[in-house]
C-alpha positions as CSV (number, residue, x, y, z in Angstrom):
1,X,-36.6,41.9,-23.9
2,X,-33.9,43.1,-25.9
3,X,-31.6,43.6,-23.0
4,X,-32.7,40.0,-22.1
5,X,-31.7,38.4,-24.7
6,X,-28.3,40.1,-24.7
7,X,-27.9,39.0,-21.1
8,X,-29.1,35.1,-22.1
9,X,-26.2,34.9,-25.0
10,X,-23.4,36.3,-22.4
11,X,-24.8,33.9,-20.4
12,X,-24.5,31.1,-23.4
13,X,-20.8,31.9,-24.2
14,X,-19.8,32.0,-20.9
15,X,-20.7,28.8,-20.0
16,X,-19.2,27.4,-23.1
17,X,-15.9,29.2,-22.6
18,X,-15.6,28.2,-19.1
19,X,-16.7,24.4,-20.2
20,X,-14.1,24.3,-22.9
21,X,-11.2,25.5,-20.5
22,X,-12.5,23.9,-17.4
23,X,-13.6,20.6,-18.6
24,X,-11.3,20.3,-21.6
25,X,-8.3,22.8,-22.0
26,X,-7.3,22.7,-17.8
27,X,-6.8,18.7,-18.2
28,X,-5.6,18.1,-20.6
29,X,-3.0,20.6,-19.3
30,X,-2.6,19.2,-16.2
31,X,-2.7,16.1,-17.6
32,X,0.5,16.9,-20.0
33,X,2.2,18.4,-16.8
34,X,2.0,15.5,-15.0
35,X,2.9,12.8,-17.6
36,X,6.0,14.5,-18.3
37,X,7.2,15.4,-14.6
38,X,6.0,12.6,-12.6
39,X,4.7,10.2,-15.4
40,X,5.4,6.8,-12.3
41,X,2.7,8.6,-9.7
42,X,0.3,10.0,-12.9
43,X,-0.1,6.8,-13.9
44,X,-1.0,4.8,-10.7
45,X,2.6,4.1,-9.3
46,X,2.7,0.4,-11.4
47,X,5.3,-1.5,-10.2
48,X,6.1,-4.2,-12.8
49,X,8.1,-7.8,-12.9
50,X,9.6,-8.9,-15.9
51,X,7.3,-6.7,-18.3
52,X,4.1,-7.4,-16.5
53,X,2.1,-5.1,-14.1
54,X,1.8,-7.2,-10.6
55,X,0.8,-4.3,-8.5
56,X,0.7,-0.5,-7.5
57,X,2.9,1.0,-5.1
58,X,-0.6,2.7,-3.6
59,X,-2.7,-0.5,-3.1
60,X,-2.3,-3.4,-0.2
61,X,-1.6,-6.8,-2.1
62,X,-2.7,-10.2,0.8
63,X,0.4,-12.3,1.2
64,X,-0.3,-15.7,3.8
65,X,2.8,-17.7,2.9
66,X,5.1,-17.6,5.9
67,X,7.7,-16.9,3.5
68,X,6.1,-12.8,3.2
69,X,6.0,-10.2,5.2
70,X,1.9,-9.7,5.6
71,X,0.3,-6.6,5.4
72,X,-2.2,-4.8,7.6
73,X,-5.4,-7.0,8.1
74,X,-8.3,-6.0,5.5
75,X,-12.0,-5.1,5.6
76,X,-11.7,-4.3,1.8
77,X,-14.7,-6.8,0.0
78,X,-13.4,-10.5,0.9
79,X,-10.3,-8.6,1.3
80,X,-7.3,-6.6,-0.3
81,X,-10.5,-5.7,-3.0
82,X,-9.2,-2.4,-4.7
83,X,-13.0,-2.1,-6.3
84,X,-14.4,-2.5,-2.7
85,X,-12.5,0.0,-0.1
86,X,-13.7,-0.4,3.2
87,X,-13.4,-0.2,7.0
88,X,-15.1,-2.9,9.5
89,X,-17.3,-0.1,10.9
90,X,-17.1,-1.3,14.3
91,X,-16.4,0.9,17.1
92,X,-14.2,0.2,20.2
93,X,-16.9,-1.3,22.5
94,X,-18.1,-3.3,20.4
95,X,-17.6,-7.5,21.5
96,X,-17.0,-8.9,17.4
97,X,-14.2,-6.1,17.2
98,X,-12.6,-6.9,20.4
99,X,-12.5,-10.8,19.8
100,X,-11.1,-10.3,16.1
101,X,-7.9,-8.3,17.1
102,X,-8.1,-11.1,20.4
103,X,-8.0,-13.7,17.9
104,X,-5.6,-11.7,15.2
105,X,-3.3,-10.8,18.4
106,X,-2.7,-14.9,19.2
107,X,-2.2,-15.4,15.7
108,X,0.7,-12.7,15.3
109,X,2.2,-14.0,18.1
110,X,2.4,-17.5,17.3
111,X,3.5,-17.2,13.8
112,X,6.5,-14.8,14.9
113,X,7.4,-17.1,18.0
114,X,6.4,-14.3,20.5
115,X,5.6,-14.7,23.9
116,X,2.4,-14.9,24.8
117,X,2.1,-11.9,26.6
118,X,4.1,-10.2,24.3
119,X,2.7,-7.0,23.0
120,X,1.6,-6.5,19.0
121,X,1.7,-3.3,17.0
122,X,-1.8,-2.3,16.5
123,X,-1.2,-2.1,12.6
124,X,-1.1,-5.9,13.0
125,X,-4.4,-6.5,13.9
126,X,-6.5,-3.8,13.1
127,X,-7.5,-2.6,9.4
128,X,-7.3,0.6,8.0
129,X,-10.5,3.0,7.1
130,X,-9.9,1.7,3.2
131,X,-8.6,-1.4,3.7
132,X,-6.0,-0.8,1.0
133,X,-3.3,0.7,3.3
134,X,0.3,-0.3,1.4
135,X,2.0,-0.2,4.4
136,X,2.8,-1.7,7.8
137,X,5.0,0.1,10.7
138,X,8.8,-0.7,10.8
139,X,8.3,-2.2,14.1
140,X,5.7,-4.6,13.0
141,X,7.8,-5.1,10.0
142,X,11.0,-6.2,12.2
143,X,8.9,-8.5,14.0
144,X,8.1,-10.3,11.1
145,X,11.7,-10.4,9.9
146,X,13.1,-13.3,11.6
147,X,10.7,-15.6,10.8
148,X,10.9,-14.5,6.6
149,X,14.7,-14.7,7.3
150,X,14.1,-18.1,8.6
151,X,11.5,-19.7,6.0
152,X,13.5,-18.6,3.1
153,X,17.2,-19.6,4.2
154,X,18.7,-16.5,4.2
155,X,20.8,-14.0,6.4
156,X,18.7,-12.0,8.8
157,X,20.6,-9.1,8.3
158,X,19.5,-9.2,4.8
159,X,16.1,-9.2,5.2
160,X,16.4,-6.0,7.9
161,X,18.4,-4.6,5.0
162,X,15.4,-5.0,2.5
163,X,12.8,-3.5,5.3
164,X,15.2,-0.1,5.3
165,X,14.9,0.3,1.2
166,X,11.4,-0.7,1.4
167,X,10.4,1.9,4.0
168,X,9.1,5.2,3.2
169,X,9.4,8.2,4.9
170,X,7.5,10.9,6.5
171,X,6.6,13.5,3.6
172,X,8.7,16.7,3.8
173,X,10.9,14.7,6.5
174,X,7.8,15.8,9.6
175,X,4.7,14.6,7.7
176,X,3.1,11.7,9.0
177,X,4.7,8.2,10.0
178,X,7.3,6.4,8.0
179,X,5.9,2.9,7.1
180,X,6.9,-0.2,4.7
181,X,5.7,-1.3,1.5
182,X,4.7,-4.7,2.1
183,X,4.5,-5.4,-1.7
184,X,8.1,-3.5,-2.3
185,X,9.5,-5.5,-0.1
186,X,8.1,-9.0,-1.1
187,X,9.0,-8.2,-4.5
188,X,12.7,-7.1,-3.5
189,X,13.1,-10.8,-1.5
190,X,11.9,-12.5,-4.3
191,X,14.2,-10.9,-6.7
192,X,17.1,-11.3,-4.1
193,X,16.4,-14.9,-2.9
194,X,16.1,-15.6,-6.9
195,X,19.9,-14.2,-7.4
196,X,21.2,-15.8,-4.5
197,X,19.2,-18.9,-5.1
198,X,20.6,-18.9,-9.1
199,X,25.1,-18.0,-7.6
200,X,24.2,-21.6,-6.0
201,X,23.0,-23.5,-8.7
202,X,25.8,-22.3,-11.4
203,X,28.7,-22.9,-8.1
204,X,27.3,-26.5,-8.4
């Protein structure tokens, strides 16, 4: 019994060591680590507009007007729902899943003035697993650049421009694909258009 009871209060302070360093002392550490070395990605990668929070770097955002680049179609609750990440489910035979990207294929095209054979980037018209996906591909991104360039009055150039600051690359240069932030960019032809928009006024 004696021997036991030893073993039982080793067993005791263990746990509460490991408790206190795993559970409490570890993250805080890490916690501390990462507030002072990458304090933007701890903290959710916020991007902000005049002092308020509008978004995260990490988190698809829907945009309709023709004005905006749109992001990847979304499965996510009614859609774009950060507290609902989702995927459609459906798998490649099935008839709804076909007809949607059918239906999402004649939309791309008629929105961008494409031909009607003309081929979409899947990214267009399929969702991601989460639904959240921040990103679209550059090509489906210079698709969709004439037609923002045209609905907002401005210099295509400009808006190809934007796309290439907006676009991140492939981690370590080889990881992955490189791919646009649809909100990034939205944001960054808002602030432009605003400038531009603001020279004009002040000329007159």
């Amino acid at each position: 019994m004696k021997t036991f009871w030893k073993e039982l209060g080793t067993a005791i302070v263990a746990t509460v060591v490991l408790l206190v360093v795993v559970s409490g002392i570890y993250p805080v550490i890490i916690w501390g680590i990462s507030q002072v070395l990458f304090p933007y990605q701890a903290n959710g990668s916020l991007i902000t507009q005049n002092g308020q929070v509008v978004g995260s770097a990490l988190l698809a955002q829907g945009f309709s007007g023709a004005k905006y680049f749109h992001p990847r179609p979304s499965q996510a609750g009614t859609g774009y729902d950060a507290a609902n990440s989702n995927g459609s489910n459906l798998g490649p035979t099935s008839k709804k899943l076909i007809d949607s990207i059918k239906d999402a294929a004649d939309a791309y095209r008629k929105e961008n003035s494409l031909a009607a054979n003309a081929v979409v980037p899947a990214d267009a018209v399929t969702s991601s697993f989460s639904g959240l996906d921040p990103h679209i591909s550059p090509k489906n991104a210079q698709i969709q650049a004439a037609r923002v360039a045209h609905e907002r009055g401005i210099n295509e150039d400009v808006v190809r421009s934007e796309i290439e600051k907006a676009t991140d690359k492939p981690l370590l240069g080889f990881i992955g694909d490189p791919g646009v932030n649809v909100l990034k960019l939205n944001l960054a032809l808002d602030a432009a258009q605003g400038t531009a928009d603001k020279r004009t006024a002040e000329k007159k």
